[in-house]
C-alpha positions as CSV (number, residue, x, y, z in Angstrom):
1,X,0.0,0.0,0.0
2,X,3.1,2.0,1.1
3,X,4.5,1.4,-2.4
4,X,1.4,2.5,-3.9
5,X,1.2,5.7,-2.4
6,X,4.6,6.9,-3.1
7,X,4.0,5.8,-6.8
8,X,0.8,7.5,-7.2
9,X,2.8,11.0,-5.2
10,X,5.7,10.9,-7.9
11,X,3.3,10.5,-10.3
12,X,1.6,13.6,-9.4
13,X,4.7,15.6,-8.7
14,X,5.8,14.8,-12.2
15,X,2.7,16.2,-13.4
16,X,2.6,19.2,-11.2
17,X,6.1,20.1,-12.1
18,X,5.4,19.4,-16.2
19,X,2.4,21.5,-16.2
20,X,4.1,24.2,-14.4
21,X,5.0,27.4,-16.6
22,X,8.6,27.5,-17.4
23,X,10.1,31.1,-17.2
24,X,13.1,31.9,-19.2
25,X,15.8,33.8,-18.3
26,X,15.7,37.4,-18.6
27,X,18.1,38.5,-21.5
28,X,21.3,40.3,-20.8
29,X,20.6,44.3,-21.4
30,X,23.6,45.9,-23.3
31,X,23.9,49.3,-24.5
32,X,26.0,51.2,-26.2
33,X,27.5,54.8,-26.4
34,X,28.8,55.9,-29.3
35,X,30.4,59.4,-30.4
36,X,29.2,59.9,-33.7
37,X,26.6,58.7,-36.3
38,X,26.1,55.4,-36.9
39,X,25.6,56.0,-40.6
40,X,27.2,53.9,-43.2
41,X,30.8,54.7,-42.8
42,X,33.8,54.5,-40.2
43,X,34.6,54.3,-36.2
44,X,30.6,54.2,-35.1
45,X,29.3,52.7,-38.0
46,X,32.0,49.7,-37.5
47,X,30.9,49.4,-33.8
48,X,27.7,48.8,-34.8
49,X,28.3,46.4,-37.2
50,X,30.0,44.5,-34.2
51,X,27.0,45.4,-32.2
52,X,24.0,43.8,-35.2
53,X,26.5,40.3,-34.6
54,X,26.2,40.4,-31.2
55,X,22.2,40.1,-31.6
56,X,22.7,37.6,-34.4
57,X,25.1,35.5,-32.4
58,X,23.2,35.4,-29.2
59,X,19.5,36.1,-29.9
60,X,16.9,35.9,-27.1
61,X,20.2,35.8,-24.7
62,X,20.6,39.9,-25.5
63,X,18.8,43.1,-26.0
64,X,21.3,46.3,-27.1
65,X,20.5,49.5,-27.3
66,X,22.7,52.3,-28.1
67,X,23.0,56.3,-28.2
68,X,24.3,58.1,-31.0
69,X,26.5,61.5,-31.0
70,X,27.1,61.7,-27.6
71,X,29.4,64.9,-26.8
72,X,33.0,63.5,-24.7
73,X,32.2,65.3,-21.7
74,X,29.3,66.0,-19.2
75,X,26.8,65.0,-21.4
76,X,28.3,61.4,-21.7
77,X,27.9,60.8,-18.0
78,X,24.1,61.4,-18.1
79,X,24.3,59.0,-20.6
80,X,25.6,56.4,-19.4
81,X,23.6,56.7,-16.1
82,X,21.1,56.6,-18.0
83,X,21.4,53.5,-19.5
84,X,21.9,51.9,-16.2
85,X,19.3,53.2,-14.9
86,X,17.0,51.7,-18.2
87,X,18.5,48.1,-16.5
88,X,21.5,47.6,-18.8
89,X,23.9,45.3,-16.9
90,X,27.2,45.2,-19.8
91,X,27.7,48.9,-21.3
92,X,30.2,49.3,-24.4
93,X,31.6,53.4,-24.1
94,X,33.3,53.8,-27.4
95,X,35.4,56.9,-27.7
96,X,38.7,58.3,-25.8
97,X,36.8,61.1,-24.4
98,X,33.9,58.8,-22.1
99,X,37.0,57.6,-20.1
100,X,36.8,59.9,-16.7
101,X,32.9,59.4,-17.2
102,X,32.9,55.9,-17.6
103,X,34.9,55.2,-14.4
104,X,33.5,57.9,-12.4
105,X,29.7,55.8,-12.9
106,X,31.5,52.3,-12.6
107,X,32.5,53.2,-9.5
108,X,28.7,53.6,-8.2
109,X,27.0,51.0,-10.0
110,X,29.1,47.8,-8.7
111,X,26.1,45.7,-10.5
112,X,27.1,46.8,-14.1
113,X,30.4,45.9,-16.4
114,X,31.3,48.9,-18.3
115,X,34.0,48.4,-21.1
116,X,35.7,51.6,-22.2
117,X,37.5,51.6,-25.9
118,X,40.8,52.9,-27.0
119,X,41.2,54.2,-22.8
120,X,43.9,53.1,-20.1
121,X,41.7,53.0,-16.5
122,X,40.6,49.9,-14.8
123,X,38.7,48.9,-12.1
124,X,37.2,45.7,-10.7
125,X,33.8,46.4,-12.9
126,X,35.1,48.2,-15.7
127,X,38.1,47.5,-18.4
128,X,39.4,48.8,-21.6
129,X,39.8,47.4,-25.0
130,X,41.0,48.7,-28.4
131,X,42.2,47.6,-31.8
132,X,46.0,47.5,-33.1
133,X,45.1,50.0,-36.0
134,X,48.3,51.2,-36.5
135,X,49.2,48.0,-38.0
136,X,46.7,48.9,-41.0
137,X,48.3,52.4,-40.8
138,X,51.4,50.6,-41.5
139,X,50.1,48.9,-43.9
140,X,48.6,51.6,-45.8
141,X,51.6,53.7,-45.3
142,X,53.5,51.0,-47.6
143,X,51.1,51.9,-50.3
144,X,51.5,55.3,-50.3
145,X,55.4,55.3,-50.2
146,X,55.0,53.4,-53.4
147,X,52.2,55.3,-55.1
148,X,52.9,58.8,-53.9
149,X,54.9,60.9,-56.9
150,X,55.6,64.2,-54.6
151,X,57.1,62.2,-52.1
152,X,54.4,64.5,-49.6
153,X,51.7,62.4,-48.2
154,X,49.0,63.9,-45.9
155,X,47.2,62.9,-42.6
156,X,44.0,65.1,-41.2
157,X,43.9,64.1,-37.8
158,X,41.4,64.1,-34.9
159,X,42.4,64.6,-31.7
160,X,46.4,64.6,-30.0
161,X,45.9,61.5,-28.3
162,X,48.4,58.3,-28.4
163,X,45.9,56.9,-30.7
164,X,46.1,58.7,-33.4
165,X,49.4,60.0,-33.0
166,X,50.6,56.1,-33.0
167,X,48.8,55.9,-36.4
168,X,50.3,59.1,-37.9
169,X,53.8,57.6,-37.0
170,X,53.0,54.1,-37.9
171,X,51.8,55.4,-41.3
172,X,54.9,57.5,-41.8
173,X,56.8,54.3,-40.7
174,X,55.4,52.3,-43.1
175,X,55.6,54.5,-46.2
176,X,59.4,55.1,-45.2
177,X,60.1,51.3,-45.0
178,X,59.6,51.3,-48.9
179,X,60.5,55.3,-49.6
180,X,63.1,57.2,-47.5
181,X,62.5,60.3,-49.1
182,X,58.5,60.2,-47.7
183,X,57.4,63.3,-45.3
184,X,53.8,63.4,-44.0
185,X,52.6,67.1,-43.5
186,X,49.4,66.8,-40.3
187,X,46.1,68.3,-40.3
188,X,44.2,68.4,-37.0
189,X,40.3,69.0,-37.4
190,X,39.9,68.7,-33.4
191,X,37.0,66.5,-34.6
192,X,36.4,63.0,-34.9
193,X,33.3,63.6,-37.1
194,X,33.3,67.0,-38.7
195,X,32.8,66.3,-42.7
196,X,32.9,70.0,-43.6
197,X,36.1,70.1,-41.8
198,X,37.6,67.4,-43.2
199,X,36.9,68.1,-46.5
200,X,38.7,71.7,-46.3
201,X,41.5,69.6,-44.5
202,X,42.2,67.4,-47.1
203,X,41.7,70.0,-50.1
204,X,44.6,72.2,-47.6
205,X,47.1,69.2,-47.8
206,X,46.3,68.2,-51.5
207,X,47.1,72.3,-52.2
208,X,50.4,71.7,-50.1
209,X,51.3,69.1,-52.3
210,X,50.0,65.5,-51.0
211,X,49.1,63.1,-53.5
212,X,48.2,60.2,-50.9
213,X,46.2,60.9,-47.5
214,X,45.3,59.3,-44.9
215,X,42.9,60.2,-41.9
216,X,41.8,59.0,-38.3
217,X,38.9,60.7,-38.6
218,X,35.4,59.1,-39.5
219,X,33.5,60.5,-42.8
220,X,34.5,59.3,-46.9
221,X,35.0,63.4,-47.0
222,X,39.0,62.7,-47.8
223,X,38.3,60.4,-50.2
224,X,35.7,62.1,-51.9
225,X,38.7,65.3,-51.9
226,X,41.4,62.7,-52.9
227,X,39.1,61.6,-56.0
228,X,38.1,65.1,-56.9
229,X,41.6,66.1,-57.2
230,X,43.0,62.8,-58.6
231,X,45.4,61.6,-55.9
232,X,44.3,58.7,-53.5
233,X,43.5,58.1,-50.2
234,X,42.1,55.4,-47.5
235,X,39.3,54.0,-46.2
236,X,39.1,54.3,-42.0
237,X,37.7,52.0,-39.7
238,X,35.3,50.8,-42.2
239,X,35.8,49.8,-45.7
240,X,35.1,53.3,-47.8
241,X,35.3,52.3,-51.7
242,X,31.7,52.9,-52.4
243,X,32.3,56.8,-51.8
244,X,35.5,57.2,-53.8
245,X,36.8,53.8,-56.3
246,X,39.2,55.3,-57.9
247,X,40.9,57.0,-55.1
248,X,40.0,54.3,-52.4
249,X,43.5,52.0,-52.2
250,X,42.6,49.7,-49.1
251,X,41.1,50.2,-45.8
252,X,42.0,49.4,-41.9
253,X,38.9,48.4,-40.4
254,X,38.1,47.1,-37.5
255,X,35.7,43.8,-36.6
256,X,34.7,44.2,-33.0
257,X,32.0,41.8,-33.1
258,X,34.3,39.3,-32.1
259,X,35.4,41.0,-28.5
260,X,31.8,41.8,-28.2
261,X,30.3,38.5,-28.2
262,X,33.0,37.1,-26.3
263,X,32.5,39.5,-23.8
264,X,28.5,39.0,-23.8
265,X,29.2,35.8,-23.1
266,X,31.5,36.0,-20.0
267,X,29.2,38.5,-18.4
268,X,26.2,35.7,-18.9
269,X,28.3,32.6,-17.3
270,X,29.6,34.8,-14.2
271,X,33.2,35.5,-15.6
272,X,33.8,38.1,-16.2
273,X,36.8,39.6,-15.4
274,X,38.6,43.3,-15.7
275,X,41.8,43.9,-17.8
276,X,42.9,45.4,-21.4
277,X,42.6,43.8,-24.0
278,X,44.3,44.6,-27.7
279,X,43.7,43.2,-30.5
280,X,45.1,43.6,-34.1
281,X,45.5,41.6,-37.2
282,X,46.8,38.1,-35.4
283,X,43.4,38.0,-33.1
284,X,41.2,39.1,-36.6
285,X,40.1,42.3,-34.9
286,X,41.9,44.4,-37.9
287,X,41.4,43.8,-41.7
288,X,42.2,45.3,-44.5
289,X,39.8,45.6,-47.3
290,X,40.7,44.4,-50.9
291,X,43.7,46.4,-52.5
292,X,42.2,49.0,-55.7
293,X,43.3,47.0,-59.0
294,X,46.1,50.2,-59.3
295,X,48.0,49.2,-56.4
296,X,51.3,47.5,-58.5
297,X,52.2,44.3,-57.8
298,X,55.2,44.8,-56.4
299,X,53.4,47.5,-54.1
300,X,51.4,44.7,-53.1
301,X,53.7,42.0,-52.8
302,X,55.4,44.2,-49.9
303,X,51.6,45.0,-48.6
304,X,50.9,41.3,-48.0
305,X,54.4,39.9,-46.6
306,X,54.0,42.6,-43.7
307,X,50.9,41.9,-43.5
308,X,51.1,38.1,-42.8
309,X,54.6,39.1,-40.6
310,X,52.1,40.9,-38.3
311,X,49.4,38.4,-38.7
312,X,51.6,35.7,-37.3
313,X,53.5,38.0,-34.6
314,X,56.6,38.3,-36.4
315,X,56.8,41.5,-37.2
316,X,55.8,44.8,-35.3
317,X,55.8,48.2,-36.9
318,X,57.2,49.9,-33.9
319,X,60.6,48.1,-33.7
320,X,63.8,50.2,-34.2
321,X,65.7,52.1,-34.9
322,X,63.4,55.0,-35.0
323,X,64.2,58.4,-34.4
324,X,62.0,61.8,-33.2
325,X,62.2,64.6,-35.5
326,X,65.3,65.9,-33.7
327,X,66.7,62.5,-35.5
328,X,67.4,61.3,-31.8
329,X,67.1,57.5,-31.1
330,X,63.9,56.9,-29.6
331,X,64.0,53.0,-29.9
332,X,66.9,51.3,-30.6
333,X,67.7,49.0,-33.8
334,X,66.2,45.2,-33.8
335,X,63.8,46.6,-30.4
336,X,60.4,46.8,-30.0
337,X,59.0,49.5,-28.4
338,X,57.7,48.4,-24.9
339,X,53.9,48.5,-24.9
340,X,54.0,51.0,-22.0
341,X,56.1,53.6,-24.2
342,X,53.5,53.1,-27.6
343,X,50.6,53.6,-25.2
344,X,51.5,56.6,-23.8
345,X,53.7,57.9,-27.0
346,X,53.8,61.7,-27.3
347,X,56.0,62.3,-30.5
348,X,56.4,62.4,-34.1
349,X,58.7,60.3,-36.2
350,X,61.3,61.8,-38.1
351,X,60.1,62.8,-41.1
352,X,56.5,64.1,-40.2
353,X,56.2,67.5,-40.0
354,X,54.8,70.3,-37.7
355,X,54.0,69.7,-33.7
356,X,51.9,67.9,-31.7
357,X,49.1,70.4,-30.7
358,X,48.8,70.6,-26.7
């Protein structure tokens, strides 16, 4: 009878518990905070792109949001508070400026991960991450040391951070590996996304002589110049041919979808954990778009032995000897500058011209 009786109570039980609604998980809330427009081209537009995989990849797991053309400053604190007051538990800041904002609201909101892009402060609930450009600077820089004519190549600039000064020197770097005669003549538009500006930049440098630019800036606008005018330029962040063919010769551009899923995914298993992570060609988190059918072949020959060197770790741009504009030794020959040095660098290369604005 005993027997019966727990029989007939399992058997119930198992009912009970099958008939029972079943509640899934809530998804993860992840939001982003971006500097420009996404539009169709460049830094924001690539993040986004990262951020459409992230959905694809994980589905029902994730809901993103994201804000566009947030101002680096006050503003981008409200932002961010915003969003974790909106219940978003992993939040992406993506621009140099949303640093001191970022870690100022990390530090109140233990519940949240905050990742901050292309900065250098950590804590236990918030980290950095950014991309290896320079290595595509490099890479472009080879091009233009074998397609420019004037020996004068052009760079309109953003902001004087290392960032961008890295890629100004890595792209000088590059186009002197293949021509020693090369100097690069700066432009800073104190901008990240200011296509009016960069358009008068790049018609100032192509009137000074440049006949290859390149930018760390976000809109075609120097292509669409370099066309106009008949010299050639890059793509940034995002691959740019669409704007300007004929002028386009290759692209950098980053592919953060990778990082971002990864990172999803820690968050959702519990771990999670703070650090800085870099990524370049080797981890896939830098390509270069397809070379413009103009690009010689022994242009390109060069163009693709760096760029499996780097891909493989056997080659880094920044290894010496390379000199300051003064011509002093800065890093030795045969050494590679130590990370802390090319995170923090605060001078241009020999051969690139003007200062570095304060």
């Amino acid at each position: 009878m005993m027997n019966r009786r727990k029989v007939l109570a399992t058997l119930a039980a198992a009912t009970a518990l099958a008939a029972a609604p079943s509640f899934a998980a809530d998804p993860l809330k992840i939001g982003f905070v971006y500097v420009g427009p996404v539009g169709d081209a460049g830094w924001t537009y690539a993040h986004d792109q990262a951020r459409l995989a992230l959905e694809k990849e994980l589905g029902a797991q994730v809901k993103t949001s994201y804000v566009e053309n947030v101002p680096e400053g006050a503003d981008a604190e409200r932002v961010i508070r915003k969003l974790v007051a909106e219940g978003n538990k992993l939040i992406f800041t993506t621009s140099f400026g949303y640093m001191n904002a970022t870690e100022k609201v990390a530090k109140t909101t233990p519940g949240v991960t905050f990742l901050h892009a292309t900065g250098f402060k950590s804590g236990k609930n918030y980290g950095t991450y950014e991309s290896r450009l320079y290595e595509g600077a490099y890479l472009n820089g080879i091009l233009a040391g074998k397609m420019t004519k004037s020996n004068t190549l052009g760079f309109i600039a953003s902001f004087p951070v290392p960032e961008v000064i890295r890629n100004i020197n890595a792209y000088t770097l590059g186009a002197q590996s293949v021509n020693p005669k090369i100097k690069t003549k700066v432009i800073w538009v104190n901008s990240w996304y200011d296509p009016a500006k960069e358009r008068q930049a790049a018609e100032t440098l192509v009137a000074q002589g440049a006949d290859v630019m390149a930018q760390n800036t976000d809109s075609p606008a120097t292509l669409q110049v370099a066309q106009e005018k008949g010299v050639y330029a890059f793509g940034w962040d995002s691959d740019m041919v669409k704007f300007a063919p004929k002028a386009h010769l290759t692209a950098a551009t980053n592919d953060w979808s990778g990082y971002y899923i990864s990172t999803a995914k820690a968050v959702l298993a519990g771990s999670w954990k703070t650090g800085a992570y870099r990524g370049g060609l080797k981890e896939g988190m830098v390509k270069m778009s397809k070379l413009n059918a103009v690009v010689p072949a022994d242009a390109a020959k060069i163009f693709e032995e760096k760029k499996a060197a780097m891909t493989a770790g056997t080659f880094d741009p920044f290894t010496g000897p390379i000199k300051d504009q003064s011509g002093a030794i800065k890093v030795a020959a045969g050494v590679k500058m130590p990370e802390k040095d090319l995170l923090s660098i605060n001078f241009y290369v020999q051969g690139v011209e003007g200062t570095i604005p304060k």
